[in-house]
Structures are given as C-alpha cells and as structure tokens.
N, C-alpha and C positions, 0 to 999 in steps of 0.2 A: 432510521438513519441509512445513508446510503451509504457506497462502501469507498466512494471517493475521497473521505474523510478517514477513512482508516489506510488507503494506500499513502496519503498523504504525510501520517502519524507515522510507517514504518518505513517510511525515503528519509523524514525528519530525523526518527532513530537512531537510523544507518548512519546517519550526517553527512549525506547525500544531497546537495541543489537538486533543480528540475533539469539543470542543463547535463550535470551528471549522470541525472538518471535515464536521460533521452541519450546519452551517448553507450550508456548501457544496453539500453533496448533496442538502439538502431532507431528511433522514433526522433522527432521534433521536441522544443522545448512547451509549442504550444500544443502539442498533440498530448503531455503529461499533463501540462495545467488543463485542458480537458478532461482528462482520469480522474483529477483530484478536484473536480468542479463540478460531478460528476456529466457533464455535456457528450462525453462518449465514454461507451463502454467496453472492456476490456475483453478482451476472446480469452480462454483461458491459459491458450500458451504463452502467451501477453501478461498473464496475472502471473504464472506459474516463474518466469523470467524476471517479474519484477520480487515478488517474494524472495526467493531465490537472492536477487542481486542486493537484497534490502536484512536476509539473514531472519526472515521472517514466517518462515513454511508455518511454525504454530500457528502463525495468525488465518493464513487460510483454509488448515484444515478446521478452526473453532468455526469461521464463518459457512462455510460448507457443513457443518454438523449442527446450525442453527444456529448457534448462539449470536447475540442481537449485536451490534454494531457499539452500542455504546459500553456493555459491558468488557467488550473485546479492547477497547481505546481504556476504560480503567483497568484493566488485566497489563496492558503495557504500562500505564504508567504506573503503576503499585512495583513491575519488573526494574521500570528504570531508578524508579526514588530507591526504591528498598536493597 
C-alpha cells in the first residue's frame, strides 16, 4: 500500500477537505490530491506538517517503524469506531 491512502485517511479524520489541508501546508489543492494519489511524494517536513495539522504523529511514527499501510488504516479505524 502506498502511503497516500493513509495521508488521505488522517486529513479525512481531522475533518479536513483538500483545500483545507493545502491552506495548511502553503501547497495547492491539486498538489494534496497528488499526496493522496500517490502522483508526488512528500519530503518529510511536508509529511511532518501534515501529521502534525491532521493530529496524527502516531500514524507516522507506526509507518516509519514498518508497520504496513493497511494495518495502520485498520489501527485508525478500530480508534475512530471504538
């Protein structure tokens, strides 16, 4: 899984749009739906700002320590149901 499918799951979270999220980061609204498409890749001060504005550091230290993409996306959603 790539990780644009998880930055996309913690903007979702936040209850953040794309245009939200781009006015966060100083970025465009098509430059996120690139992030989450994965079409460009994020530098990590870029990741570090989106975590950060999305309330989500857990997620990227599991992904940085291995753990797979899909298990990280049922780890939130088991957070949000439960």
């Amino acid at each position: 899984m790539k990780f644009g499918a998880i930055m996309q799951a913690c903007r979702e979270r936040a209850g953040l749009t794309q245009e939200q999220m781009a006015e966060k980061l100083h970025r465009t609204q098509a430059c996120i739906s690139k992030y989450e498409n994965d079409h460009k890749i994020p530098d990590m001060p870029t990741m570090m700002k989106w975590m950060d504005a999305t309330g989500a550091k857990e997620v990227l230290v599991a992904f940085l320590y291995g753990m797979d993409g899909l298990s990280i996306l049922q780890n939130m959603m088991t957070l949000v149901g439960g």
